[in-house]
LOROTI-693475 format. One record per residue: residue number from 1; residue in three letters; x, y, z of N, C-alpha, C, CB in turn. Coordinates in steps of 0.001 Angstrom, whole numbers, plus 500000, padded with zeros to 6 digits. Glycine has a CB too. Example, Ala and Ser with C-alpha at 12.3 -4.5 7.8 and 13.67 -1.06 7.14 Angstrom:
<nodes>
<node><resi>1</resi><resn>ALA</resn><n_u>513190</n_u><n_v>494310</n_v><n_w>507800</n_w><ca_u>512300</ca_u><ca_v>495500</ca_v><ca_w>507800</ca_w><c_u>513200</c_u><c_v>496700</c_v><c_w>507800</c_w><cb_u>511308</cb_u><cb_v>495527</cb_v><cb_w>509046</cb_w></node>
<node><resi>2</resi><resn>SER</resn><n_u>512850</n_u><n_v>497750</n_v><n_w>507080</n_w><ca_u>513670</ca_u><ca_v>498940</ca_v><ca_w>507140</ca_w><c_u>512900</c_u><c_v>500030</c_v><c_w>507870</c_w><cb_u>514084</cb_u><cb_v>499402</cb_v><cb_w>505725</cb_w></node>
</nodes>
This chain:
<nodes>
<node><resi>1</resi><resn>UNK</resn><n_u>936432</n_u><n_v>438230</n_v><n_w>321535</n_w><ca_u>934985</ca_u><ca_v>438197</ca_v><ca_w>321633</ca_w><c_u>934620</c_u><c_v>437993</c_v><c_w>323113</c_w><cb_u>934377</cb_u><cb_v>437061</cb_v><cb_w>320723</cb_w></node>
<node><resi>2</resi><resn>UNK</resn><n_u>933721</n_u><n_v>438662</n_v><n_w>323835</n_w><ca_u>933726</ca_u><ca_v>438632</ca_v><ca_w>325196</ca_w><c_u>932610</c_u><c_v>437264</c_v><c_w>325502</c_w><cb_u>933253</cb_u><cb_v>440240</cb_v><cb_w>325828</cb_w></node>
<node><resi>3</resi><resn>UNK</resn><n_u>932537</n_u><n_v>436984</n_v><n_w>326498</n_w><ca_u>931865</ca_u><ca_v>435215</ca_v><ca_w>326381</ca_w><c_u>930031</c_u><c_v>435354</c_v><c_w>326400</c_w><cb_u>932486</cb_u><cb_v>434003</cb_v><cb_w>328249</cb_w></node>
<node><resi>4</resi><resn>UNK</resn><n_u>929828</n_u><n_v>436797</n_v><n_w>327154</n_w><ca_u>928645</ca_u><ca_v>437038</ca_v><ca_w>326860</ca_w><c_u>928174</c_u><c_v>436986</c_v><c_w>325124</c_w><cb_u>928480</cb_u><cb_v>438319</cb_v><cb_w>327531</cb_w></node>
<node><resi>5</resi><resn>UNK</resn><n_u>929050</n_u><n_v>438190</n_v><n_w>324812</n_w><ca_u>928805</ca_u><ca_v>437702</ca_v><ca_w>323276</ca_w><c_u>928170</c_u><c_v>436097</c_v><c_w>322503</c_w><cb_u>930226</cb_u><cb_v>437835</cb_v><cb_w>322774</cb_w></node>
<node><resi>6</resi><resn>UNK</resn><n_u>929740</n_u><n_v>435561</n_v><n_w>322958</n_w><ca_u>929815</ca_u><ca_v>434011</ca_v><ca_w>322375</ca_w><c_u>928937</c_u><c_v>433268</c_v><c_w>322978</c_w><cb_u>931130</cb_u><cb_v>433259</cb_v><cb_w>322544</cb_w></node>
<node><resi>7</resi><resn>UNK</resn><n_u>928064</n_u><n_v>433224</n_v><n_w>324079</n_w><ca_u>927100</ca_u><ca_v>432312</ca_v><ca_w>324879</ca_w><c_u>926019</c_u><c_v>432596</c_v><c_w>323784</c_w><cb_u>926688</cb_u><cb_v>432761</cb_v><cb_w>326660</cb_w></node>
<node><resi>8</resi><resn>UNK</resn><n_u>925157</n_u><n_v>434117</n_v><n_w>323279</n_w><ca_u>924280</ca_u><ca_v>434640</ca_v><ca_w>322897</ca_w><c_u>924863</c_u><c_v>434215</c_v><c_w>321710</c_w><cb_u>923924</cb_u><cb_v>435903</cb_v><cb_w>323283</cb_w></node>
<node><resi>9</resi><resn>UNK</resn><n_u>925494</n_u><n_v>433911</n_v><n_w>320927</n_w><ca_u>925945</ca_u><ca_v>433413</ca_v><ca_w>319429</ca_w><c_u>925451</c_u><c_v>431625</c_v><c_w>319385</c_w><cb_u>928016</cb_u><cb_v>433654</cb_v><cb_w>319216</cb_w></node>
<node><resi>10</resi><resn>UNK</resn><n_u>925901</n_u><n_v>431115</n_v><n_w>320487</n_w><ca_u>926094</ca_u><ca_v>429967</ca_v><ca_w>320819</ca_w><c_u>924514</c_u><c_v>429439</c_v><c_w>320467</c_w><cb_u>926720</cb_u><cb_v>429866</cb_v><cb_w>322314</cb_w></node>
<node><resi>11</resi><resn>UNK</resn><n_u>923891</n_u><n_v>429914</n_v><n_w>322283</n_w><ca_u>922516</ca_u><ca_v>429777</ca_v><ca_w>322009</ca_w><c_u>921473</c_u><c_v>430100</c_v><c_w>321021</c_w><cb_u>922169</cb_u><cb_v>430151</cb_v><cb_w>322730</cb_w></node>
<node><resi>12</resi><resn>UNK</resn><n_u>921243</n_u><n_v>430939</n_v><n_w>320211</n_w><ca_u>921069</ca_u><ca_v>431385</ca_v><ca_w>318461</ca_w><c_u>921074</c_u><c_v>430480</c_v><c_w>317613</c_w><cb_u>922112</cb_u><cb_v>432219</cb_v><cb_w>317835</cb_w></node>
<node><resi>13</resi><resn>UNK</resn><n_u>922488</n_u><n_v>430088</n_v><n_w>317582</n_w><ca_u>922650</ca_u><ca_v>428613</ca_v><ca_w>316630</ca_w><c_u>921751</c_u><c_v>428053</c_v><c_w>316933</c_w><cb_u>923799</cb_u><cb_v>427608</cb_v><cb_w>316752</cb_w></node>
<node><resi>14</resi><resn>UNK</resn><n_u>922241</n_u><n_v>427192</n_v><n_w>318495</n_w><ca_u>921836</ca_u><ca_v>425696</ca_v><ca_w>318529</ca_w><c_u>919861</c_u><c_v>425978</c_v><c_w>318480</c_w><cb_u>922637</cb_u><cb_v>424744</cb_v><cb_w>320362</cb_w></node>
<node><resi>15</resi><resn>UNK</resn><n_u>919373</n_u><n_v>427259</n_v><n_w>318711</n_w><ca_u>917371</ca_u><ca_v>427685</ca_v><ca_w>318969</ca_w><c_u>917523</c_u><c_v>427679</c_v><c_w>317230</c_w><cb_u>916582</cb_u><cb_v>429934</cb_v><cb_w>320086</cb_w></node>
<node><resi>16</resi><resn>UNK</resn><n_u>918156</n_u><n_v>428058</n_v><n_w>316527</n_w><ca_u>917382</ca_u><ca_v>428108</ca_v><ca_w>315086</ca_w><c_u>917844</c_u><c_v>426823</c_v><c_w>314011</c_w><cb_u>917803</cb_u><cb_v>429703</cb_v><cb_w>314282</cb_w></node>
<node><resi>17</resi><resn>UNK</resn><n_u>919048</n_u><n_v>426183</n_v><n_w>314996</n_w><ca_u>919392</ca_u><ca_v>424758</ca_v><ca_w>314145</ca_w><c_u>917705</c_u><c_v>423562</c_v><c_w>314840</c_w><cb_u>921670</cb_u><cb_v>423899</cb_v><cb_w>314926</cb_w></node>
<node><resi>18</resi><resn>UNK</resn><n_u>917905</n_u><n_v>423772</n_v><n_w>315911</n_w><ca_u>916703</ca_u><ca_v>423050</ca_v><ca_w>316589</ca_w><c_u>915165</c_u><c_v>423468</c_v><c_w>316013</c_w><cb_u>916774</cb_u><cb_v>423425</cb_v><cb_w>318225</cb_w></node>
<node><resi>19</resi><resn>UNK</resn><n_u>914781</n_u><n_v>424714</n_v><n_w>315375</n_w><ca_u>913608</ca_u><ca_v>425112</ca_v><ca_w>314830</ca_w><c_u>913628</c_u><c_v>425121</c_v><c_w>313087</c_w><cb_u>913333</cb_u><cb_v>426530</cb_v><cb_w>315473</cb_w></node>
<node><resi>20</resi><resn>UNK</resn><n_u>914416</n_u><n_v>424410</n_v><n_w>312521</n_w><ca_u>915101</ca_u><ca_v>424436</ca_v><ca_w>311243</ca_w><c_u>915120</c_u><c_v>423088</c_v><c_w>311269</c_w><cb_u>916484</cb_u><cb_v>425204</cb_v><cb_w>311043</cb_w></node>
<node><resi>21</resi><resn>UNK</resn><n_u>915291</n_u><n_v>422344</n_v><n_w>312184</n_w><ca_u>915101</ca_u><ca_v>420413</ca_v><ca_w>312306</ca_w><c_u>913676</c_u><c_v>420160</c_v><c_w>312554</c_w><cb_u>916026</cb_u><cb_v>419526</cb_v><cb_w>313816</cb_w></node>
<node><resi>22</resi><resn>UNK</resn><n_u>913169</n_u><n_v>421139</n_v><n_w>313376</n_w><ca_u>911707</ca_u><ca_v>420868</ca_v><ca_w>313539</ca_w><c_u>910548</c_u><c_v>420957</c_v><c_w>312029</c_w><cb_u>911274</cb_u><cb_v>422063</cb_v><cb_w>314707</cb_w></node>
<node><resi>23</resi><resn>UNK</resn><n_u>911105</n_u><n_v>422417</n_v><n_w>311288</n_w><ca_u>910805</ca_u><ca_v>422048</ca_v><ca_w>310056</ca_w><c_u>910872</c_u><c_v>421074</c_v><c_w>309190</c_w><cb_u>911110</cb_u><cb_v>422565</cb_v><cb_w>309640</cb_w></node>
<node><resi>24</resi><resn>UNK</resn><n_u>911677</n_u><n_v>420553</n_v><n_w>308792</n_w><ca_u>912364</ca_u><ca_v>419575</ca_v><ca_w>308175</ca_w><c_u>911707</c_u><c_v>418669</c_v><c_w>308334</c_w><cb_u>913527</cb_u><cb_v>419337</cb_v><cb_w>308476</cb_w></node>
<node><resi>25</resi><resn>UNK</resn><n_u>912174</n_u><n_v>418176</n_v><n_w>309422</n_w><ca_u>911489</ca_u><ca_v>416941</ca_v><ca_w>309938</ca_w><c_u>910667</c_u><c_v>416675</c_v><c_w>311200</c_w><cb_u>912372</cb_u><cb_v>416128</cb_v><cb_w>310034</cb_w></node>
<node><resi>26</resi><resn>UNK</resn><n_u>909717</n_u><n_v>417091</n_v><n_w>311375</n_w><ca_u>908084</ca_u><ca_v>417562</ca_v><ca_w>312259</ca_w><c_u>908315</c_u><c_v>416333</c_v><c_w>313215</c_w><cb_u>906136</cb_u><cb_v>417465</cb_v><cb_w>311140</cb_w></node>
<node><resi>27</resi><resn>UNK</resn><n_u>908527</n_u><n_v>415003</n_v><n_w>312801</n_w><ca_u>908398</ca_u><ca_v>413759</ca_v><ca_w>313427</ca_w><c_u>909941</c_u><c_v>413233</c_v><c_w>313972</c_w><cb_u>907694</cb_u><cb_v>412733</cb_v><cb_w>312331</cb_w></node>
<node><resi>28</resi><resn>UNK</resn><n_u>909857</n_u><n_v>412708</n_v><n_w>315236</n_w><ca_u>911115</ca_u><ca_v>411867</ca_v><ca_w>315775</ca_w><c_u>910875</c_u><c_v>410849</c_v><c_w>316282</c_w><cb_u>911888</cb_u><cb_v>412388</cb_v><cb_w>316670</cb_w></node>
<node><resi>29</resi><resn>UNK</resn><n_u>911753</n_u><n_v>409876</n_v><n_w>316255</n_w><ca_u>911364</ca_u><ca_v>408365</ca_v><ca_w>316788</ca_w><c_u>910845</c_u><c_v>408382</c_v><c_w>318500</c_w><cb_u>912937</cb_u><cb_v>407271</cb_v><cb_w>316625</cb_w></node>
<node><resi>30</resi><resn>UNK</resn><n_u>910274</n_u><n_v>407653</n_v><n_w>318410</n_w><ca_u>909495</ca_u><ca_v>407556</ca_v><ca_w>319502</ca_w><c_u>910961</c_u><c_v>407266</c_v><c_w>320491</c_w><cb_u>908131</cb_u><cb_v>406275</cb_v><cb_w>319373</cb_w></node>
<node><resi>31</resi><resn>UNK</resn><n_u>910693</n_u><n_v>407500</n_v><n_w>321624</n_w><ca_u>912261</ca_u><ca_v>407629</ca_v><ca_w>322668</ca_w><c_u>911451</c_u><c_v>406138</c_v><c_w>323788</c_w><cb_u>912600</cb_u><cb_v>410025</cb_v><cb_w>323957</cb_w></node>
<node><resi>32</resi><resn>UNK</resn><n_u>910414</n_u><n_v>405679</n_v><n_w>323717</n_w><ca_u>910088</ca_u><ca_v>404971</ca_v><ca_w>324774</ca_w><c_u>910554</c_u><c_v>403383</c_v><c_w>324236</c_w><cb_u>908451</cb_u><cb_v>405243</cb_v><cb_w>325171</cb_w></node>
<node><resi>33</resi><resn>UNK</resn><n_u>909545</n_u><n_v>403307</n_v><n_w>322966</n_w><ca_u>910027</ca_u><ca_v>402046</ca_v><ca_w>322105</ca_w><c_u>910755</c_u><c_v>402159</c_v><c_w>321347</c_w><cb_u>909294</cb_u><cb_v>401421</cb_v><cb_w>321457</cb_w></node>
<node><resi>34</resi><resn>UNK</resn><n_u>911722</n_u><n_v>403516</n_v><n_w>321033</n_w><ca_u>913266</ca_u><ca_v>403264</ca_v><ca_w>319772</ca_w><c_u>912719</c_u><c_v>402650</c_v><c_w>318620</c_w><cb_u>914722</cb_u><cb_v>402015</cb_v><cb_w>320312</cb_w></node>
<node><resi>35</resi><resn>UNK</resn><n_u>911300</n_u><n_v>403633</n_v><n_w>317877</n_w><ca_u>910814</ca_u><ca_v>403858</ca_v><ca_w>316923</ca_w><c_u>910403</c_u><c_v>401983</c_v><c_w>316481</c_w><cb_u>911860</cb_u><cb_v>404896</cb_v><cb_w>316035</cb_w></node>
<node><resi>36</resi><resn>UNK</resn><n_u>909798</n_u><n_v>400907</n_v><n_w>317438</n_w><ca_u>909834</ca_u><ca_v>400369</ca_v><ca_w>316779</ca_w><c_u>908329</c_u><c_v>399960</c_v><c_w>317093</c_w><cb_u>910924</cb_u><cb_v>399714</cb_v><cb_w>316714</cb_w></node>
<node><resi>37</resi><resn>UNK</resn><n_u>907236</n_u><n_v>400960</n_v><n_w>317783</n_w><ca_u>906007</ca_u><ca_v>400733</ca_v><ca_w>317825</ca_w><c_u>905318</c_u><c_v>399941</c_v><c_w>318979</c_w><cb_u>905815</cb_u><cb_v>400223</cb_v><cb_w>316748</cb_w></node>
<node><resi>38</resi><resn>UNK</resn><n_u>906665</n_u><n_v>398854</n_v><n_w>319678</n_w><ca_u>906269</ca_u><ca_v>397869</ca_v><ca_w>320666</ca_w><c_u>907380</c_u><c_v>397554</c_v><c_w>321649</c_w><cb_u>905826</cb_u><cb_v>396613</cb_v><cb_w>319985</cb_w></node>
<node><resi>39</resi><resn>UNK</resn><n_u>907188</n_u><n_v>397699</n_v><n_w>322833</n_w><ca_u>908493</ca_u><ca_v>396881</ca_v><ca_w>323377</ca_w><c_u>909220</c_u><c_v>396453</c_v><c_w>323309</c_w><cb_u>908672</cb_u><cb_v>396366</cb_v><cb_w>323702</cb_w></node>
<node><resi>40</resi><resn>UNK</resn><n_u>910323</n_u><n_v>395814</n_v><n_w>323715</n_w><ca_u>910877</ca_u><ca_v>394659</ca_v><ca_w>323331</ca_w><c_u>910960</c_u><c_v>393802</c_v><c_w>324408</c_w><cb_u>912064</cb_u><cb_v>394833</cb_v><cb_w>322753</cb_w></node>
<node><resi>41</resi><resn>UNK</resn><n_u>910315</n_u><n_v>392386</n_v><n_w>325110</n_w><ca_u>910757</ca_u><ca_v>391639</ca_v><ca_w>325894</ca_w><c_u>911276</c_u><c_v>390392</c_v><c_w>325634</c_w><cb_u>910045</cb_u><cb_v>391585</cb_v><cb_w>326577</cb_w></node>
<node><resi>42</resi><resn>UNK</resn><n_u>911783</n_u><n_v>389840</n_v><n_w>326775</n_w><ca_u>912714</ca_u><ca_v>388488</ca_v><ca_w>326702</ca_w><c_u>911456</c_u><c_v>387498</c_v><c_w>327220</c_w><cb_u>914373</cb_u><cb_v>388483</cb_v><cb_w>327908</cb_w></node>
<node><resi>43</resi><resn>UNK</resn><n_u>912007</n_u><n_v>386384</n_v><n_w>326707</n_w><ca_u>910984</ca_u><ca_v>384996</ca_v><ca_w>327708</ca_w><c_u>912131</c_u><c_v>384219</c_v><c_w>327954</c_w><cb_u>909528</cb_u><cb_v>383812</cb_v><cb_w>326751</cb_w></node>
<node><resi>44</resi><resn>UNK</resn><n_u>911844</n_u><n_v>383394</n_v><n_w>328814</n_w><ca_u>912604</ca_u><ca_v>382681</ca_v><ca_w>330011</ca_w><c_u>913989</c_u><c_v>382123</c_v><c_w>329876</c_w><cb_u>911843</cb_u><cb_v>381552</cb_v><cb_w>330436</cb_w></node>
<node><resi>45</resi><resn>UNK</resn><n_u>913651</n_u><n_v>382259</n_v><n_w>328410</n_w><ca_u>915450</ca_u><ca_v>381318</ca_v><ca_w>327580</ca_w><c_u>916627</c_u><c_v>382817</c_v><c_w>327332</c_w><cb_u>914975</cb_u><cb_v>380283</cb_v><cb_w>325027</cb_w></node>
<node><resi>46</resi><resn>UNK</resn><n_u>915190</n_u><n_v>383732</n_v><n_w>327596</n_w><ca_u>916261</ca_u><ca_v>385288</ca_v><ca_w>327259</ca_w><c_u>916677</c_u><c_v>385998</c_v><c_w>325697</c_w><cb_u>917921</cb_u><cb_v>384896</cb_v><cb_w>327846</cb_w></node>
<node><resi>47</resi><resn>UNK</resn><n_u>915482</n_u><n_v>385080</n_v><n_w>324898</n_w><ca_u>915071</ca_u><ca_v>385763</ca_v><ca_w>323621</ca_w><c_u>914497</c_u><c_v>386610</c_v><c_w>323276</c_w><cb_u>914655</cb_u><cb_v>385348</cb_v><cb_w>323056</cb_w></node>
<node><resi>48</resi><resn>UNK</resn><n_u>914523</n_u><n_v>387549</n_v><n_w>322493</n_w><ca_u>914280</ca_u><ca_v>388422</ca_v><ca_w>322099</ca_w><c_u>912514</c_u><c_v>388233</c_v><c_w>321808</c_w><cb_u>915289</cb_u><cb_v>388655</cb_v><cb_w>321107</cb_w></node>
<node><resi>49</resi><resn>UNK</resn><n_u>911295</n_u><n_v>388695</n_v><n_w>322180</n_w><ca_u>909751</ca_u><ca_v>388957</ca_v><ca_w>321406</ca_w><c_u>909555</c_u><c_v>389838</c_v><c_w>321565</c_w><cb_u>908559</cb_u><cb_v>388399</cb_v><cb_w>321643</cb_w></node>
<node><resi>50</resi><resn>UNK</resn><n_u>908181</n_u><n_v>390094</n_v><n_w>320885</n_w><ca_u>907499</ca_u><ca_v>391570</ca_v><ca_w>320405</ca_w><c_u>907008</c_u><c_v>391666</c_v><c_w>321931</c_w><cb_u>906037</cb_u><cb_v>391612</cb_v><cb_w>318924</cb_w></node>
<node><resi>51</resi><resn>UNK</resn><n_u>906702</n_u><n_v>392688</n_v><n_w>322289</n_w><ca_u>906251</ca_u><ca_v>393213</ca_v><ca_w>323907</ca_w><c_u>904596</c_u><c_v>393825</c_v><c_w>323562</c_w><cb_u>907572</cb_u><cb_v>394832</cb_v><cb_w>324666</cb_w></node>
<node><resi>52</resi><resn>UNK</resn><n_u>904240</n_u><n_v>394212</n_v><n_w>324633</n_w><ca_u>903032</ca_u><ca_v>395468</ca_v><ca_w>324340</ca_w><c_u>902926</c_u><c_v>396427</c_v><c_w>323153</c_w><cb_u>903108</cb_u><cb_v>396481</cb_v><cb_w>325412</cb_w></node>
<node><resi>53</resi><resn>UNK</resn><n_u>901994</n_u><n_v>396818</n_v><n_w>323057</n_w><ca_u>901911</ca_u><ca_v>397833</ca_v><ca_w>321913</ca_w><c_u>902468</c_u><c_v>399400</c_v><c_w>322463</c_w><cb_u>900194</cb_u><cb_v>397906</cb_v><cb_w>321370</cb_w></node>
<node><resi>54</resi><resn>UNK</resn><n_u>902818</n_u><n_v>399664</n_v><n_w>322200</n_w><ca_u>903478</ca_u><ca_v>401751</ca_v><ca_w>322574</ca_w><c_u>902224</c_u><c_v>402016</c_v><c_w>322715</c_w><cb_u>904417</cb_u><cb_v>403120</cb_v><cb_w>321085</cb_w></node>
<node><resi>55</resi><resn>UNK</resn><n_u>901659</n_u><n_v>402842</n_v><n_w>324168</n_w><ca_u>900986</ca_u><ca_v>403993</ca_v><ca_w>324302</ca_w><c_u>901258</c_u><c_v>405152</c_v><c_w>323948</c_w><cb_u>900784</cb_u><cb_v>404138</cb_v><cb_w>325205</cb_w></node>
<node><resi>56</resi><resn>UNK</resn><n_u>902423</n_u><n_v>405560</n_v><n_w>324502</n_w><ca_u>902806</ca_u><ca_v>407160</ca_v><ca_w>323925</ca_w><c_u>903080</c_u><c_v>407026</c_v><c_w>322549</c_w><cb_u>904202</cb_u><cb_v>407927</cb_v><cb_w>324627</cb_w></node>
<node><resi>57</resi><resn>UNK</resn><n_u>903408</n_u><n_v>406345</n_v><n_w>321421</n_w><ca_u>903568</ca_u><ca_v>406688</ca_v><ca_w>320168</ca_w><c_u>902263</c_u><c_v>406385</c_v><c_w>319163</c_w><cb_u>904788</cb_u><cb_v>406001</cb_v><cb_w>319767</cb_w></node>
<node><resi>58</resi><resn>UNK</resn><n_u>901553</n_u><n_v>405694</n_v><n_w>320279</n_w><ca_u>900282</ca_u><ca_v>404746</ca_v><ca_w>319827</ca_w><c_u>900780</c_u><c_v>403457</c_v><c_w>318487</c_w><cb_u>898891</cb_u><cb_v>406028</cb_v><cb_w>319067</cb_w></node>
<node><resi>59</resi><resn>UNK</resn><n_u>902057</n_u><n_v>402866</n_v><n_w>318444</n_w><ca_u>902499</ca_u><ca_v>401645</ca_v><ca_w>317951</ca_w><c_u>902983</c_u><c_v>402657</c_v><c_w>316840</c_w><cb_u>901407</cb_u><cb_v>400257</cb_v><cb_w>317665</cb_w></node>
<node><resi>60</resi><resn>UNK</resn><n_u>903113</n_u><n_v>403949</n_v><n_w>316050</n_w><ca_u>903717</ca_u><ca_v>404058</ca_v><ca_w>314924</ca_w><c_u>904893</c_u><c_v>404249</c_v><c_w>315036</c_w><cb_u>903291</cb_u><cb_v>404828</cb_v><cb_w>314231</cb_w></node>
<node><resi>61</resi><resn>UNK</resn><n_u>905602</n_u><n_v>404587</n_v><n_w>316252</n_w><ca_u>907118</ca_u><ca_v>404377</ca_v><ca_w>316031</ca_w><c_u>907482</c_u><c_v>405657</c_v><c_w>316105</c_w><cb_u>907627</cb_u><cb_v>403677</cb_v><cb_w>314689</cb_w></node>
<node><resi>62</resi><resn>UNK</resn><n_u>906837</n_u><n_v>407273</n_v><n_w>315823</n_w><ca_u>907406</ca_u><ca_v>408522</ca_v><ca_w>315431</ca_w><c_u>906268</c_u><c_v>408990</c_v><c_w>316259</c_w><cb_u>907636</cb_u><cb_v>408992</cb_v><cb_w>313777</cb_w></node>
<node><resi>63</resi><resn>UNK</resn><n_u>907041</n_u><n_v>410021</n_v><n_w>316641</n_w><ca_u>906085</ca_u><ca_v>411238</ca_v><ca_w>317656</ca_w><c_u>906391</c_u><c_v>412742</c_v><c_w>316904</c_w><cb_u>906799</cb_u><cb_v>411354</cb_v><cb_w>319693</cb_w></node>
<node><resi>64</resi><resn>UNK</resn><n_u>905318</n_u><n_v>413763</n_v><n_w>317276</n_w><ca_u>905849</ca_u><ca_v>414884</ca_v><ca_w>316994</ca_w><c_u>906803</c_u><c_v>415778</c_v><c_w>317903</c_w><cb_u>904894</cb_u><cb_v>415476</cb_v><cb_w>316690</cb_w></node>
<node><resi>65</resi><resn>UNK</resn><n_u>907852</n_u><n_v>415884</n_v><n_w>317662</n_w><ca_u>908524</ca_u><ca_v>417065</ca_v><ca_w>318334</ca_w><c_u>907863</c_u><c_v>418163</c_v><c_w>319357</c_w><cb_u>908988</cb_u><cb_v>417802</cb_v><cb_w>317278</cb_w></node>
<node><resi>66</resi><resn>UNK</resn><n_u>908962</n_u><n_v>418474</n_v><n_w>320095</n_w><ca_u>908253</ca_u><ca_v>419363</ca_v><ca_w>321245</ca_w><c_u>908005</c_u><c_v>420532</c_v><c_w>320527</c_w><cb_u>909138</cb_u><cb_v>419697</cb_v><cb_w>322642</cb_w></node>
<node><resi>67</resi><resn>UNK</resn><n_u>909219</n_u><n_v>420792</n_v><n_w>319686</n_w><ca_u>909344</ca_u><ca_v>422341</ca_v><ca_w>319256</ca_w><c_u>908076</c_u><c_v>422625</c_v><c_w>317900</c_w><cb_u>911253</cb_u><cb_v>422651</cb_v><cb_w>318579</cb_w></node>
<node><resi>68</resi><resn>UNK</resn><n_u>907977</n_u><n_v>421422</n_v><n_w>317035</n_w><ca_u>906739</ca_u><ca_v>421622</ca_v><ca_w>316187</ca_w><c_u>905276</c_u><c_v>421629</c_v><c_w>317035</c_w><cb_u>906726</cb_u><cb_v>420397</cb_v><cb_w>315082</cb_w></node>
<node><resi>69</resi><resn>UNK</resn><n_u>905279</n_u><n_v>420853</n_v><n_w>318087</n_w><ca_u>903998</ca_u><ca_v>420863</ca_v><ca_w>319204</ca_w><c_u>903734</c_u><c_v>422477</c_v><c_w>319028</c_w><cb_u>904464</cb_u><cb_v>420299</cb_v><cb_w>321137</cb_w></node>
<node><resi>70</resi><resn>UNK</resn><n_u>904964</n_u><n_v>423153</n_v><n_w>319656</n_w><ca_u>904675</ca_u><ca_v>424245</ca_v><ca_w>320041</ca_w><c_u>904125</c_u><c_v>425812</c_v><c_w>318996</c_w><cb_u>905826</cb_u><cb_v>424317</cb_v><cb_w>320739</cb_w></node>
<node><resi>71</resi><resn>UNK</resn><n_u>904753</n_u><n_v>425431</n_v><n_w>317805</n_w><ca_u>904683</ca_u><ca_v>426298</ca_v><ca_w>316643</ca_w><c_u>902984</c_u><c_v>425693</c_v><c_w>315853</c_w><cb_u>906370</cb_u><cb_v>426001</cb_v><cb_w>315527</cb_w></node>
<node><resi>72</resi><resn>UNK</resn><n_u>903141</n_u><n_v>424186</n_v><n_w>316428</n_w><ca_u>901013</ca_u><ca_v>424117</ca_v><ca_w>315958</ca_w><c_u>900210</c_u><c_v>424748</c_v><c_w>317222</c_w><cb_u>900117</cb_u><cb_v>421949</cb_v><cb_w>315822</cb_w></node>
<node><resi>73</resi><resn>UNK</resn><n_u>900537</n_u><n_v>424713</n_v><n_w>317893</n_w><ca_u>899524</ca_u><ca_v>425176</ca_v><ca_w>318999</ca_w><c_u>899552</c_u><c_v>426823</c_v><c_w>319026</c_w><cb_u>899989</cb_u><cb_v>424515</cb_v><cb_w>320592</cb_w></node>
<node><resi>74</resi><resn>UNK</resn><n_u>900600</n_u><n_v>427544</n_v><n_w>318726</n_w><ca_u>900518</ca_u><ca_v>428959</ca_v><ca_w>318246</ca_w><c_u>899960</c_u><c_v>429010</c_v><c_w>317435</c_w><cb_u>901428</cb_u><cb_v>429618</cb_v><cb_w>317954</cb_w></node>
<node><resi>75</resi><resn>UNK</resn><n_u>899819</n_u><n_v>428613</n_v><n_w>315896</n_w><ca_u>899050</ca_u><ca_v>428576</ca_v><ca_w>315022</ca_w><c_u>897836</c_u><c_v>428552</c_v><c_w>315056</c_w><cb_u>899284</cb_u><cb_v>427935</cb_v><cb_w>314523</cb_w></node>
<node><resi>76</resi><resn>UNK</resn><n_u>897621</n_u><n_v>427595</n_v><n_w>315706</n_w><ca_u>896003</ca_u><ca_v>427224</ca_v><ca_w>316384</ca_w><c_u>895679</c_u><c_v>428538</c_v><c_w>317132</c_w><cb_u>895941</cb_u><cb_v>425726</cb_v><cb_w>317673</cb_w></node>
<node><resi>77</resi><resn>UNK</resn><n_u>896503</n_u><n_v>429030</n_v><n_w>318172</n_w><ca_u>895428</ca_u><ca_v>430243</ca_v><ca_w>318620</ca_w><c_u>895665</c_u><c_v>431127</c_v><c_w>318009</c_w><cb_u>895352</cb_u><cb_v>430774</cb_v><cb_w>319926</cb_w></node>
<node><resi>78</resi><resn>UNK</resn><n_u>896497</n_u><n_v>431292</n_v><n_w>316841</n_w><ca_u>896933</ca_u><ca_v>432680</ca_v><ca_w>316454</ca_w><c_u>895640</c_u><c_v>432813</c_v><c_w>315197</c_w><cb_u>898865</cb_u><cb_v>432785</cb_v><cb_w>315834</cb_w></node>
<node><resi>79</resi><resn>UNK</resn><n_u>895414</n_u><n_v>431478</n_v><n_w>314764</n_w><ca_u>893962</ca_u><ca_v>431002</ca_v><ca_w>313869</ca_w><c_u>892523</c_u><c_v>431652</c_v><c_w>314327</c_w><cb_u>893704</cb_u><cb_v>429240</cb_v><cb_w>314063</cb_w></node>
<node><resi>80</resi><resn>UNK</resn><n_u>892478</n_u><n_v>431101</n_v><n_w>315698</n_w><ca_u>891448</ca_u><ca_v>431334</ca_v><ca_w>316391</ca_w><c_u>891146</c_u><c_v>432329</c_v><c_w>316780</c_w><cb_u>891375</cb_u><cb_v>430816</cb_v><cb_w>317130</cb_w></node>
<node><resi>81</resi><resn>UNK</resn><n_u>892304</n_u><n_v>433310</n_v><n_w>317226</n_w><ca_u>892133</ca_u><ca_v>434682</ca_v><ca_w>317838</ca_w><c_u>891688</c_u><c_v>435757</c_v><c_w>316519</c_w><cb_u>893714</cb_u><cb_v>435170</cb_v><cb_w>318651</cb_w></node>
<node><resi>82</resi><resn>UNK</resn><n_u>892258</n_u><n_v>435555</n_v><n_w>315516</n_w><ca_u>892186</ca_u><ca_v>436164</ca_v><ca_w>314613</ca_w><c_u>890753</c_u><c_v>436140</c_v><c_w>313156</c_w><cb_u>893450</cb_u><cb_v>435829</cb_v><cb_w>314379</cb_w></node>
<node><resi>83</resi><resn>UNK</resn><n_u>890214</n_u><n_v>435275</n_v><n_w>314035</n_w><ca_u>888700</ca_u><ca_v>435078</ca_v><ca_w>313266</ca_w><c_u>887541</c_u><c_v>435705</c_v><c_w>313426</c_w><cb_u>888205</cb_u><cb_v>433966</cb_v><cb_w>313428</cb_w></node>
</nodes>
C-alpha cells in the first residue's frame, strides 16, 4: 500500500471516528475545570476547596464540542439561506 494511500485511509478514520463521537455525544467535559463546574483551590494548610465558579463552562461541567459547534452553525445558515 503506498503511504499516500495509507495517510488518506488514516486521516478518513480518525475525521469520521471524530464526527461519529460528535454525534453520539454533542457534549465534553469542560477541559478548564475537569468537568467539575469550579476550580479547585488550596488554603494555607494545602487543602483541597471549592474555587470560583467556571466561566467558560458557565459551572455545568460539559461544553459543546468543536466539531458539533461546527455542524450547528452550518445548519443555522444552511436554515437561513434556504428560507
Amino acid at each position: 500500500m503506498p503511504p499516500a494511500l495509507l495517510a488518506i485511509t488514516c486521516l478518513l478514520a480518525v475525521t469520521l471516528g471524530y464526527s461519529g463521537l460528535c454525534a453520539v455525544s454533542p457534549f465534553g467535559t469542560c477541559r478548564k475545570c475537569r468537568g467539575f463546574g469550579f476550580a479547585m483551590t488550596t488554603d494555607r494548610r494545602g487543602r483541597l476547596k471549592r474555587g470560583k465558579h467556571c466561566r467558560r463552562c458557565d459551572g455545568h461541567g460539559k461544553r459543546i464540542r468543536f466539531g458539533r459547534w461546527l455542524y450547528n452553525r452550518a445548519v443555522r445558515i444552511h436554515h437561513a439561506d434556504t428560507r
